[in-house]
C-alpha positions, 0 to 999 in steps of 0.5 A: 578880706584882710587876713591877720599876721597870724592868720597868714602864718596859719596859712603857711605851715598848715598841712592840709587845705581845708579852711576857707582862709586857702587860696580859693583854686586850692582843691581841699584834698592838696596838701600845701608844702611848708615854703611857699616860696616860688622862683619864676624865670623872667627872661630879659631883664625888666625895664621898668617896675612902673605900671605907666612906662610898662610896655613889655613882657618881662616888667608886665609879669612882675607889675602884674604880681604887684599892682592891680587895676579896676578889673583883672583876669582869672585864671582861666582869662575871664574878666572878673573885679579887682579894686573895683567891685561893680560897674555900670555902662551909660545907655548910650555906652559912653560913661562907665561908672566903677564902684571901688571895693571898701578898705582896699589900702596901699601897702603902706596902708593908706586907703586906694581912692578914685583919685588915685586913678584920676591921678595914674590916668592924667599920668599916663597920657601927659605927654610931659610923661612920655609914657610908651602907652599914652596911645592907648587910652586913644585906642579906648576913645577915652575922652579928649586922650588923643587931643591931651597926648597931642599937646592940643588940650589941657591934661585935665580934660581927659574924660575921668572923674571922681564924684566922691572917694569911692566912685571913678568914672571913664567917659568914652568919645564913643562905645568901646564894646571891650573897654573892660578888656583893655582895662587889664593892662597895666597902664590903667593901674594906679599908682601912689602920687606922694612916692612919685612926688617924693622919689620922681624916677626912683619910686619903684626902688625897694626902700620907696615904692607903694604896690596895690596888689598881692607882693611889695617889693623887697630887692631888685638887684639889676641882670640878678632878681626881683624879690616880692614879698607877701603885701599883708595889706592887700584885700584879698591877702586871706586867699593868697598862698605863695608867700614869696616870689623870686624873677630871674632875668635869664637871657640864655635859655640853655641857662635857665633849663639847666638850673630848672633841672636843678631845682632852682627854678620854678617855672620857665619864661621858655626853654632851648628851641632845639631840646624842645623833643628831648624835653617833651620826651623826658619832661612830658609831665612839666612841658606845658604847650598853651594858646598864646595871644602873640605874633612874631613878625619883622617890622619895616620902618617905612621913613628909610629907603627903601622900605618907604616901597610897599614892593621891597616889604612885600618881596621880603614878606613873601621869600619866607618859607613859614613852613620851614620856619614853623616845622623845622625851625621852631617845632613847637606849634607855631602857627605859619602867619599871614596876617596879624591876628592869631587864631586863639582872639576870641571872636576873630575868624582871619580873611583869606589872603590871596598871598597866603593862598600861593604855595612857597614857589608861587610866592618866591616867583612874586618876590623876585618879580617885586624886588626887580620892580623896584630896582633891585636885582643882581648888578643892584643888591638890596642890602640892609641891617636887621637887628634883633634883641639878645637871644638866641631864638631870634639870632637863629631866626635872623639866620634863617631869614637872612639865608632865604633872602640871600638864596631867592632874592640875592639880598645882603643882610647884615646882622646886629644884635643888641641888649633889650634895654638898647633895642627898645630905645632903638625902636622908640627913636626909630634908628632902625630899617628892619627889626625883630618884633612881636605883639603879646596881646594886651587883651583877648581882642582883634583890636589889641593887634590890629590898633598897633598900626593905626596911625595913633597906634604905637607902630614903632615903624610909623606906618599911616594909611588912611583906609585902614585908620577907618576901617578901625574907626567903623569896628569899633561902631559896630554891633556885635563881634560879628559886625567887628570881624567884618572890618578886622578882615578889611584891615588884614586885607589893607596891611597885607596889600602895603606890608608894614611888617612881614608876620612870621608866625603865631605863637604858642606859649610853651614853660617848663613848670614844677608838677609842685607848682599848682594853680597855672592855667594851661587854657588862657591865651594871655600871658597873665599867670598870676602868682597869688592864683598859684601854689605850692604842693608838698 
């Protein structure tokens, strides 16, 4: 449904939402402010504005608002169609046939095909690409996608199709039961082949890059903003109501509450932890706390010495006190993690862990039993690095955690900070021993946690047991979500015995939102708050 100019500008300095051209969340009782501009903060600056390299928060958010895939997320975290109107399962659930929506265009105006996911899909998983997610279309057991990443067989025989324009197949080398969730990530997005052929690495730069969504590009202007404007050519223009949307990159939070307080910005990406109860006391009305699909924990690179010793990762794991960390530290509802699935995945019901049944001393006993097993001990110190990302949040957690392995462990912990940018790069060459991390699910699934640490996983500390690799293998086979969480319990039950990673906590979302802003969703456990579902009230 392509609105006209004059239809949009209607839309714009209208007063009251009573045409069935409005958003279609707009109550008809709201009146609409006259700008419809909206400035969202962003936290670290954006890696990359292309969905195939897209692997973090801060660049999902903004490609979220430019590009879209077959399916997307409403507001409230349903899967409902996007570029694709309709979709049939193959009796044995193995080919999934996607029928895509007429007259849906690029922004520049030329028409989205199925070959254009054939083309981002053989993208993503060349591994002349390098893409960060190629792992992925593994996880979804996308034909031969593991062979292809692996070098072991032609791009070409990655299990997509286009029998005509309009038509797009994935065959699967066996049922996925929630392919369709994971078909929200960006990495499944298409993208424009000529502005890639013409631009290689600077196709996403204002003056070149082709977007499929609701926003195009106007400026980026690196450690400042990211400026979309109004894609008039997207098929769903008619009911999107923010005509413009500005990201702000602000690492210190402090920061950015002080220019919300002004005005300046809309919506928050978070706040100072340590106003968290003046702010709900002074703000209750803008402070929104919600369900997060998202685990903080740190992760062990299991190829240094002496984190190839399951004893030294779970002595570290357990001479933390979440409680202190959750209630004391953070305070915002954090849940204490002992595993890696959050509460709020649709489905999962968590296994009881028997070192997440120890109260605090019981657990610190077994830590200091570990370490000495291991060969750490006074005259002997473990010592090691752990760096973190430029935030304040996290230094402050680096400090705590630190302080508690130093009291009960006699452990040395030195301390380095580093730019996102230079930290993902840290990360993905594994030059690292212990790191800050953390999961933002990609779907509402236990799968989208628990498939990191497969061996084909993305698993940055490159930790492989083959137990746990076929416990996932019997997930996915199973019948219904009940049968899934039968095998998720044994792969929880698996990591907590070798410890890749210690869980720290579960996270919940908590923003600061302008009472103006209206169409944000306070239920969804995913990060996706889409601005074409939002608006402004006068």
């Amino acid at each position: 449904m392509q609105g006209s100019k004059l239809s949009v500008i209607a839309a714009v300095i209208g007063l009251v939402a009573s045409s069935p051209s409005w958003a279609a969340n707009v109550p008809s009782d709201v009146t609409l402010a006259k700008e419809q501009v909206l400035v969202r903060g962003n936290g670290d600056e954006v890696p990359t504005l292309d969905p195939s390299f897209s692997s973090d928060s801060a660049s999902s958010r903004v490609i979220g608002d430019m590009f879209e895939g077959l399916v997307t997320q409403s507001p409230e975290g349903e899967i409902i169609p996007a570029l694709a109107t309709r979709w049939e399962q193959s009796a044995d659930g193995k080919v999934y046939t996607f029928h895509l929506r007429d007259n849906i265009t690029w922004s520049n105006g030329e028409p989205i095909t199925a070959g254009d996911f054939v083309y981002s899909f053989r993208r993503v998983i060349n591994p002349k690409t390098a893409a960060p997610y190629a792992w992925y279309y593994g996880t979804a057991h996308i034909k031969n996608a593991t062979a292809i990443s692996e070098g072991k067989v032609p791009v070409e025989e990655l299990g997509v199709s286009a029998p005509d324009d309009k038509t797009f197949q994935i065959t699967l080398d066996k049922p996925v039961p929630y392919l369709l969730k994971m078909l929200v990530h960006e990495s499944t997005y298409p993208v424009y082949q000529p502005a890639i052929e013409a631009h290689g690495d600077t196709w996403t730069r204002p003056e070149h890059i082709v977007t499929s969504s609701a926003y195009k590009l106007k400026e980026w202007t690196l450690n400042e903003r990211i400026v979309l404007e109004r894609n008039p050519n997207y098929w769903n223009n008619a009911k999107t109501v923010i005509n413009q949307v500005k990201y702000l990159p602000i690492v210190d939070m402090t920061a950015e509450y002080n220019r919300y307080r002004t005005g300046e910005i809309d919506i928050t990406s978070s706040f100072p932890l340590e106003q968290y109860n003046a702010i709900k006391k002074q703000r209750p009305d803008e402070l929104l706390t919600m369900p997060s699909l998202g685990t903080y924990y740190y992760l062990f690179n299991v190829n240094k010495k002496p984190f190839d010793d399951p004893r030294v990762r779970k002595a570290l794991a357990y001479a933390i006190d979440r409680d202190v960390v959750t209630n004391v530290i953070l305070g915002q509802g954090q849940i204490p993690a002992y595993g890696l699935t959050p509460p709020s995945v649709d489905g999962f019901a968590a296994p009881r862990l028997s070192w997440g049944e120890l109260n605090q001393k019981e657990r610190n006993q077994k830590a200091k039993q570990l370490l000495e097993e291991a060969g750490f001990n006074a005259a002997n110190p473990l010592k090691f690095e752990l760096v973190y990302n430029t935030l304040e949040a996290h230094k402050k957690l680096a400090i705590v955690m630190s302080s508690m392995w130093k009291k009960t462990l006699g452990a040395d912990v030195e301390l380095a900070n580093q730019e996102w940018k230079t930290f993902l790069q840290k990360l993905s060459q594994r030059n690292f021993s212990v790191a800050r991390y953390a999961w933002m699910g990609d779907y509402n699934e236990a799968s989208t946690f628990l498939s990191f640490f497969d061996s084909q996983g993305m698993n940055y500390g490159d930790w492989s047991n083959p137990k746990y690799d076929e416990v996932m293998a019997k997930a996915i086979l199973a019948k219904d979500s009940k049968g899934r969480n039968h095998y998720y319990q044994q792969a929880e039950q698996i990591f907590a015995e070798e410890m890749p990673a210690i869980p720290l906590y579960h996270y919940t979302r908590s923003v600061l939102k302008n009472p103006k802003v209206g169409g944000y969703s306070t239920t969804n456990a995913s990060d996706a708050r889409y601005t074409r579902d939002l608006y402004k009230i006068q």
